[in-house]
Phi, psi and omega in degrees: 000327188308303203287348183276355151314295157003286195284342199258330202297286166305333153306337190259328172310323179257343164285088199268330180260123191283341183292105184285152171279149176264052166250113211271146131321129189264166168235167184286153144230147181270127159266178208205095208238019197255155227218344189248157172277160204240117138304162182300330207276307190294343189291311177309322193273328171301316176313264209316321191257030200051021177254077182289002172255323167289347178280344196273358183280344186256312203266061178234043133214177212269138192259174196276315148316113197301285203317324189273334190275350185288318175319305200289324192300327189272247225326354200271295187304318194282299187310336202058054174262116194315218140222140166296315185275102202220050168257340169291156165249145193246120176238093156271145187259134167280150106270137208233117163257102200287317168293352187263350168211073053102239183304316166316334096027291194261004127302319172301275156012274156316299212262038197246310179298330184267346165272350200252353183282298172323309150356100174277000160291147179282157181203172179224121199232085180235175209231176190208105251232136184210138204280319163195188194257060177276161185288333162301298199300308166334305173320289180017264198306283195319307184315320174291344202266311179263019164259331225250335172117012181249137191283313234240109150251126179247149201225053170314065192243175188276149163303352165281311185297314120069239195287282205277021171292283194329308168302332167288356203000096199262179188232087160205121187326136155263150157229140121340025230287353189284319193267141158266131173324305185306345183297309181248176206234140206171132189208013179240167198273351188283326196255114160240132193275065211255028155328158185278145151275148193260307230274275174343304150353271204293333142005274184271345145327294189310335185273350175257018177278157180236141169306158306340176176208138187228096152229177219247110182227139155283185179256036175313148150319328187281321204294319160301304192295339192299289190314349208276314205280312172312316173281349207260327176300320198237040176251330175227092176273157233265177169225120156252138200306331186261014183194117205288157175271101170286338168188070156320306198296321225259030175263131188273171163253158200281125160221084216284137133271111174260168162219210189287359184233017155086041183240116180275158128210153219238112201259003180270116199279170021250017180226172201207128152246125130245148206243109179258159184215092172260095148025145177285333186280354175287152177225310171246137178241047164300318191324304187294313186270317177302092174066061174260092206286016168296262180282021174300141171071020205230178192282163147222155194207107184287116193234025157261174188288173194292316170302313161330304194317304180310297147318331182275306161314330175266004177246349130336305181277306164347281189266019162049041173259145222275066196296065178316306168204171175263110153239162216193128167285166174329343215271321168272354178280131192173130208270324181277344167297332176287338180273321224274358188241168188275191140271022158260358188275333215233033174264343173260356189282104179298147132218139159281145177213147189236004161277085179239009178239131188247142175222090190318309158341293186269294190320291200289315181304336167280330186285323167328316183278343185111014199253163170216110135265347173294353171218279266258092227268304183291295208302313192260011124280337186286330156299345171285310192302284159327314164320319187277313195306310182287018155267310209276339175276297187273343244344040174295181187269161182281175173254321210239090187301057168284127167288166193204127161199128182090008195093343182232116172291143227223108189260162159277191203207111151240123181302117176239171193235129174266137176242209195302324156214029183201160154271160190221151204268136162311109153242108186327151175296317201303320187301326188299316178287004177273324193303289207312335183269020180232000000 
């Protein structure tokens, strides 16, 4: 199998232009011409003796063994082998507003493609370029969208656009992989959404912060909402009915001051936010940090992109500030934290993540292509996305079993620690110290 990598590797290298010909590839198909039935033990034996065409000639619907049936998709995929049962047809539509998100245009793209490649229905995937997202252009596109024959639209776009899709209420299923429902107001049954809750993040982040809580936000929109919801959780935090309130007495009420360097804090003990707002041109934040007796001892929650970050975490070590712990939303899980910081700047350090579903399959088919779903939080909803379409179209089974409610996929939230060269799952000290006492 290695070599047939191999050989696909510079075809995908060179392939630079996003546009499919409308000339279908052609396939191969297997006739299953053996008169006896095949066990997982005989499927297995076929595998193990390189006879990948009689096993995939047995193996022409998805089996119950993950390993043999992960076996049958790549082979399937990489050989370009047909299926008989090709009467749903999957025709999705892109809509791309290229200048507004910018790489993502051709990733969404890449992991829209790479998923429908795993697949054995034939589909049709064109994508449709739009300048920007005004309610004229938006039209357009859609009018053109329901001339051209497509139902399934994925829709990488900004919350403006967004916002004015919804006003437009166009007459097509949408999925949303950029936005979470709650950023916006959408009632209709037609738009489904599959953005991170940042805020559900920072949630369950927030029960391992300690007074002072220091965060650190660019002056982005997501970066102001972070802090607003973060400083307002965890000075009143929400009470869930299924988990006791540990410290109900000691929330103060909030009363911000501001001053010239953009710092809110709240000076009423026994809880404390301050609020840093940094610029893209800062580069050093002694001002903020050197014998800044303010934040001793306290959490901090990083609400910047990974370089920012990265920065901020070394200058952390740097000015020899007295740190319990970091914490960081989804914004940071990224695979470049591990070369660009050191480990003593990032050894205290939390992060959430709601990328908890693996489909071996669909990852090498995207790395084939140049893709990451394994961190790149929109390449892998927009594949939790095309997945639900390809139930809702075939009514095949999905790969990425995401609860869906209200319109919104509702991912889990797990906490990791970047370690030396990987995260690794968060375990609280507190939990750690019950194991140790049995």
């Amino acid at each position: 199998m290695r070599k047939i990598f191999l050989f696909l590797i510079p075809a995908v290298i060179f392939a630079q232009s996003f546009m499919i010909s409308n000339i279908p590839l052609p396939k191969s198909y297997i006739q299953d011409l053996d008169p006896y039935d095949c066990s997982e033990e005989c499927l297995q034996t076929y595998l193990d003796n390189g006879m990948i065409f009689s096993f995939l000639a047995h193996a022409h619907k998805k089996l119950a063994d993950k390993e043999l049936d992960d076996a049958r998709v790549m082979n399937m995929s990489v050989l370009n082998i047909g299926a008989f049962n090709t009467n749903s047809q999957l025709s999705i539509a892109l809509l791309l507003p290229y200048k507004k998100i910018g790489k993502y245009a051709a990733s969404t793209t890449n992991a829209t493609f790479a998923y429908l490649m795993t697949r054995s229905n034939a589909f049709e995937l064109k994508s449709y370029k739009v300048e920007s997202e005004s309610l004229e252009d938006l039209q357009a596109a859609f009018s053109k969208i329901e001339a051209d024959g497509f139902g399934y639209v994925i829709a990488p776009l900004t919350k403006q656009g967004v916002d004015n899709v919804i006003a437009l209420d166009p007459e097509a299923n949408i999925y949303f992989p950029t936005i979470n429902k709650n950023d916006v107001n959408s009632s209709s049954s037609y738009m489904t959404f599959g953005g991170i809750d940042y805020e559900q993040q920072s949630k369950l982040l927030l029960k391992e912060a300690v007074s002072p809580l220091v965060i650190f936000s660019d002056r982005s929109n997501t970066g102001k909402k972070l802090a607003r919801y973060q400083k307002e959780e965890f000075l009143h935090p929400t009470i869930d009915v299924n988990e006791p309130m540990t410290y109900a007495d000691e929330i103060s009420v909030y009363a911000p001051q501001e001053d010239a360097i953009n710092e809110e804090m709240n000076i009423t003990e026994p809880r404390k936010v301050i609020n840093y707002f940094i610029s893209k041109r800062t580069t050093n934040l002694e001002r903020y940090l050197k014998d800044n007796e303010k934040i001793v001892d306290g959490s901090f929650f990083i609400n910047t992109p990974i370089i920012k970050s990265g920065m901020i975490m070394s200058q952390l070590t740097l000015y020899d500030t007295n740190v319990i712990n970091i914490l960081s939303t989804q914004i940071n899980y990224d695979p470049l934290l591990l070369s660009m910081t050191q480990y003593i700047d990032r050894e205290k350090m939390i992060v959430a993540n709601s990328i908890t579903l693996e489909n071996n399959n669909i990852i090498e088919n995207n790395a084939l292509l140049g893709n990451d779903i394994r961190y790149d939080w929109i390449n892998y909803t927009t594949t939790v996305g095309i997945d639900y379409f390809y139930n809702q179209i075939t009514g095949g089974e999905r790969e990425y079993d995401v609860e869906l409610s209200d319109n919104q996929m509702l991912y889990d939230v797990e906490l990791l620690r970047p370690g030396l060269s990987k995260f690794s799952k968060y375990i609280p000290e507190q939990r750690v110290n019950k194991e140790e006492e049995f």
